[in-house]
C-alpha positions in Angstrom: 19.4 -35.3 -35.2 16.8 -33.8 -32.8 19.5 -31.5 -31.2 20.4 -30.6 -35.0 17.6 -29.4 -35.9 17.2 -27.5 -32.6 20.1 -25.6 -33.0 19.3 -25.0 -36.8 16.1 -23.3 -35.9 17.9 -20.9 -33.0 20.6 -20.1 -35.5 17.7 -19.1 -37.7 15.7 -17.3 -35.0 19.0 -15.3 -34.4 19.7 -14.3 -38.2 16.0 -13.1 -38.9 15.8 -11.3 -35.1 19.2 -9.4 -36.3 17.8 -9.0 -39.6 14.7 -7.1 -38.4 17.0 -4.5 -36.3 17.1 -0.9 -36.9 18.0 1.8 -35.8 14.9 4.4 -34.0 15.3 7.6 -33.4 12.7 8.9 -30.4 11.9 12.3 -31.0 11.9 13.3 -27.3 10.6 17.0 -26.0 13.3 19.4 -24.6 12.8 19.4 -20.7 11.5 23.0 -19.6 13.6 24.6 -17.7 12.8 26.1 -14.7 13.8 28.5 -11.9 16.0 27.7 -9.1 16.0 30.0 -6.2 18.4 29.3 -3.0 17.8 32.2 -1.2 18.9 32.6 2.9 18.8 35.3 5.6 21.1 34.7 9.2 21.7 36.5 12.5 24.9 36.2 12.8 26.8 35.9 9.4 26.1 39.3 6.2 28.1 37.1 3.8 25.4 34.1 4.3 23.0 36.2 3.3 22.3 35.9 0.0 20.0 34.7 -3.1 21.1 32.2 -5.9 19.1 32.1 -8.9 19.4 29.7 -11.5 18.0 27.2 -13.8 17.4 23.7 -14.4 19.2 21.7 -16.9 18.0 20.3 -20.0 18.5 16.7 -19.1 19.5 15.9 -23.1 21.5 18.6 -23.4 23.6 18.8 -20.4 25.1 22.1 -19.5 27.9 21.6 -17.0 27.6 25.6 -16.1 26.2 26.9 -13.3 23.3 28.1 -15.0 23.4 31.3 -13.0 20.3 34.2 -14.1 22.0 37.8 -14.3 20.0 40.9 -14.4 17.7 40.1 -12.1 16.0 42.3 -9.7 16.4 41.3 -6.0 14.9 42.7 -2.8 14.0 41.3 0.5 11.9 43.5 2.9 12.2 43.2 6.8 8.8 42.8 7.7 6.6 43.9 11.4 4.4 41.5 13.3 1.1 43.2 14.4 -1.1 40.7 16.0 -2.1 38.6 13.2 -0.8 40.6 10.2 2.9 40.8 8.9 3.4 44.3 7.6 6.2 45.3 5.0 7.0 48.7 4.7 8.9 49.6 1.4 11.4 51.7 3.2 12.7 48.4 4.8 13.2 47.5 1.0 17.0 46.1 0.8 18.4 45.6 -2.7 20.5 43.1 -3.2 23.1 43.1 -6.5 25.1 40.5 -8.3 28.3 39.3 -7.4 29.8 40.9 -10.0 29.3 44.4 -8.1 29.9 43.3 -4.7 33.5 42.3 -5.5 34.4 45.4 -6.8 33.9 46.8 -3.0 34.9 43.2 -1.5 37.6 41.8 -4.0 38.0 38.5 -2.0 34.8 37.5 -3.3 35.9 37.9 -6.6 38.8 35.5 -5.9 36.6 33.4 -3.9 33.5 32.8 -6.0 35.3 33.1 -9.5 33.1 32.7 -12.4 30.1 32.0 -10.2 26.9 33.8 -11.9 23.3 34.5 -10.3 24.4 35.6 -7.0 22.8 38.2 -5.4 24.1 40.0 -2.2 24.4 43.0 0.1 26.4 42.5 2.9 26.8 45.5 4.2 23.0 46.8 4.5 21.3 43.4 4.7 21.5 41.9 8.7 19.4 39.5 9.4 17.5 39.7 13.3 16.1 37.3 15.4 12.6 37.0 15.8 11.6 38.8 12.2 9.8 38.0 8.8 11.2 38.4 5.7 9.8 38.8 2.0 12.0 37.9 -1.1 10.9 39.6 -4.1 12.6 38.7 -7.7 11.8 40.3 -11.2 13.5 38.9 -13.9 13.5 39.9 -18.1 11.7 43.0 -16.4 9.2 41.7 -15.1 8.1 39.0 -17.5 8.8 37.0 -14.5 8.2 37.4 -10.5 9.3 35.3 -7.8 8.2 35.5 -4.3 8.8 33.9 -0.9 8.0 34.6 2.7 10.3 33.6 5.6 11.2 33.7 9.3 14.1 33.9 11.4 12.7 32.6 15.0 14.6 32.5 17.8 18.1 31.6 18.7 18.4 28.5 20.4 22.3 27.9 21.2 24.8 25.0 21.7 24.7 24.4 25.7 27.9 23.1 25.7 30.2 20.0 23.9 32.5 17.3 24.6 34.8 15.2 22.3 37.2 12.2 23.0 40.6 11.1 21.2 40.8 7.1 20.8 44.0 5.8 18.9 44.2 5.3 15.4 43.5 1.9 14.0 45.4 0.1 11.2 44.1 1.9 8.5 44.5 4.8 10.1 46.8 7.6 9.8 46.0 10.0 12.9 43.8 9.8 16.3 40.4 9.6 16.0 37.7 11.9 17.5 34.4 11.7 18.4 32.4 14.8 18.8 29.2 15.6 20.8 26.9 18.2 21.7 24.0 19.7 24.0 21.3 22.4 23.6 18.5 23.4 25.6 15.0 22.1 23.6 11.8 24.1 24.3 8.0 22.7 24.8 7.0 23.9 21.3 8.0 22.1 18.1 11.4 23.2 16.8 13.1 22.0 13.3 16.6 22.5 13.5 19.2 22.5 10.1 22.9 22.0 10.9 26.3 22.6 8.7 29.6 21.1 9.3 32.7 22.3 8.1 36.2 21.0 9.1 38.5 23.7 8.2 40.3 26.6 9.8 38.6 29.2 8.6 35.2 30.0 10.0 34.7 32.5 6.8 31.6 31.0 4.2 31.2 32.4 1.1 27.9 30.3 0.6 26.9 27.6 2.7 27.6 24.9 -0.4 31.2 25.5 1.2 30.2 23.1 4.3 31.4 19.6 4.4 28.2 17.8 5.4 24.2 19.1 6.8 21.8 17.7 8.5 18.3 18.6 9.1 16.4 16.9 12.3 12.9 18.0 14.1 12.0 17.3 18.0 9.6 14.9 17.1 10.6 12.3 19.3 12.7 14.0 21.9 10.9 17.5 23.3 11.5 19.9 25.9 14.3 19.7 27.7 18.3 19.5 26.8 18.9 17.3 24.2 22.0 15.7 23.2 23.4 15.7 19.4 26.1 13.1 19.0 28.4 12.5 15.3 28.9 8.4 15.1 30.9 9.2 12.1 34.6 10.3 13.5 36.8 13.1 12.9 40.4 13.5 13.2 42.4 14.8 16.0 43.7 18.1 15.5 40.6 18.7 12.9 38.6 22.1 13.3 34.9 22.1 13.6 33.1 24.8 12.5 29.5 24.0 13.8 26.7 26.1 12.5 23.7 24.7 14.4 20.7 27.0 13.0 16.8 27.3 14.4 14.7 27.6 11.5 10.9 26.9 10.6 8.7 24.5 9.5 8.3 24.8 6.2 12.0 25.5 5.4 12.7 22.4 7.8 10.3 20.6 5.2 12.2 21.8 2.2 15.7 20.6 3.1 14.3 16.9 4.8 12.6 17.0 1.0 15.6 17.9 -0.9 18.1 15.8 0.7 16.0 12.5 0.0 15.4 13.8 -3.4 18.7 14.5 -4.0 19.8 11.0 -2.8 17.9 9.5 -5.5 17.4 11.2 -9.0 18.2 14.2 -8.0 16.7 17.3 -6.1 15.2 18.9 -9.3 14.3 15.4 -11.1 10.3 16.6 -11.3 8.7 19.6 -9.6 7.3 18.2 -6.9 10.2 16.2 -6.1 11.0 19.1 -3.0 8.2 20.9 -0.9 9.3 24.3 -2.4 8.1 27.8 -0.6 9.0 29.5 -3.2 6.3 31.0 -5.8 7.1 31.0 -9.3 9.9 28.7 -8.8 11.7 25.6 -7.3 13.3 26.4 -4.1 13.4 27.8 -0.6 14.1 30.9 1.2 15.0 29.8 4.5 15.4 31.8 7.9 18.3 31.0 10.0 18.3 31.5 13.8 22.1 30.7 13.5 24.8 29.9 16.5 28.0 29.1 15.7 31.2 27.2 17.5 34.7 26.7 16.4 36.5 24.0 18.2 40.0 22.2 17.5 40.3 18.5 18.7 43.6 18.6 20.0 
């Protein structure tokens, strides 16, 4: 009788616990979205030179787009170190314009990047040079809006040289494995180095989202002298490696080690201070790439 009863008073629990349930509706508040600026300068490649602008989504009304800003007003200025002071002269102004007019004098962009929106380029006047500042300046809604950034492309340090080996395929396996390793030349000061992978036979980028994998390291714990740089992870014989192995500074270094661990958890944009931006007026980096670049085919 005793386990009766027991289960007569869940059944009852139950019935009124279903009885009391109804539906809430939380009035949330719409996320504000923000500015996104990707913005990069190289010494080696015009077409990596470039700034995306966008926003962040509304994370209750997701917007699969792009989210690309058009009409903006885009310049970076090539900038002159004397002593302590970083001058900008106006006549070293560069404009850069949307995709949108670039492909009409490149049309492979416009086959390339497709309905891309909030690119901003200018291939053919904008080179970046070792050694040099840089200032990004962006108006946008004229000028209800301004976003700013300062960077630096420091000097080139190169890949020394590189080895790879071909072990045979395992069971899984459908081709020859290959491991890939590299060497450069590490000075006495602190460096922060950012690297792109891509495994394809054309060296061409038409943004650096194109690469297959990044990583970002410093020279914390190995310094001054020539330092190794080995991939544990395999690649396949025959593969090409396009290695862009790029010198950049602190701060940008501090951005991308930011934004990859953000992005590995809720997302690189989740809350504002989720990334160490240097961007002013926004969320994002302008980052100045020292860049060298190797292609090599694992036969």
């Amino acid at each position: 009788m005793k386990k009766i009863k027991n289960l007569t008073i869940l059944f009852i629990a139950i019935v009124l616990v279903i009885a009391c349930e109804k539906e809430i509706d939380i009035d949330l508040p719409p996320s504000t979205p923000q500015y996104v600026v990707e913005a990069s300068i190289n010494s080696r490649f015009p077409l990596l030179n470039y700034v995306f602008i966008s926003t962040t989504i509304d994370y209750f009304k997701p917007d699969l787009s792009l989210n690309g800003v058009k009409d903006a007003e885009v310049y970076i200025t090539t900038g002159i170190i004397i002593g302590k002071d970083t001058i900008y002269n106006i006549a070293d102004r560069i404009k850069l314009y949307s995709v949108d007019t670039i492909s009409k004098l490149i049309p492979a962009l416009d086959s390339i990047l497709g309905p891309f929106s909030g690119v901003y380029m200018n291939p053919i006047d904008l080179v970046g040079k070792l050694n040099t500042p840089y200032k990004l300046e962006i108006s946008i809604a004229n000028g209800a809006k301004i976003i700013t950034s300062n960077t630096f492309i420091p000097k080139l340090i190169p890949i020394d040289s590189f080895e790879y080996r071909i072990e045979p395929k395992r069971e899984n396996d459908t081709v020859d494995r290959a491991f890939f390793k590299f060497w450069f030349y590490d000075g006495p000061e602190n460096n922060n180095y950012r690297m792109a992978v891509n495994v394809s036979p054309d060296s061409i980028l038409f943004g650096w989202g194109a690469c297959n994998s990044f990583r970002t390291f410093d020279d914390q714990y190995l310094n001054n002298g020539t330092r190794p740089y080995e991939f544990f992870s395999h690649f396949n014989q025959n593969d090409t490696l396009n290695i862009y192995f790029s010198h950049i500074g602190r701060k940008e270094f501090l951005f991308w080690q930011s934004f990859g661990r953000a992005d590995n958890n809720t997302g690189p944009f989740a809350t504002p201070g989720a990334v160490n931006s240097n961007v002013k007026g926004a969320i994002g980096s302008f980052t100045g790439y020292a860049l060298d670049f190797k292609q090599i085919i694992l036969k």
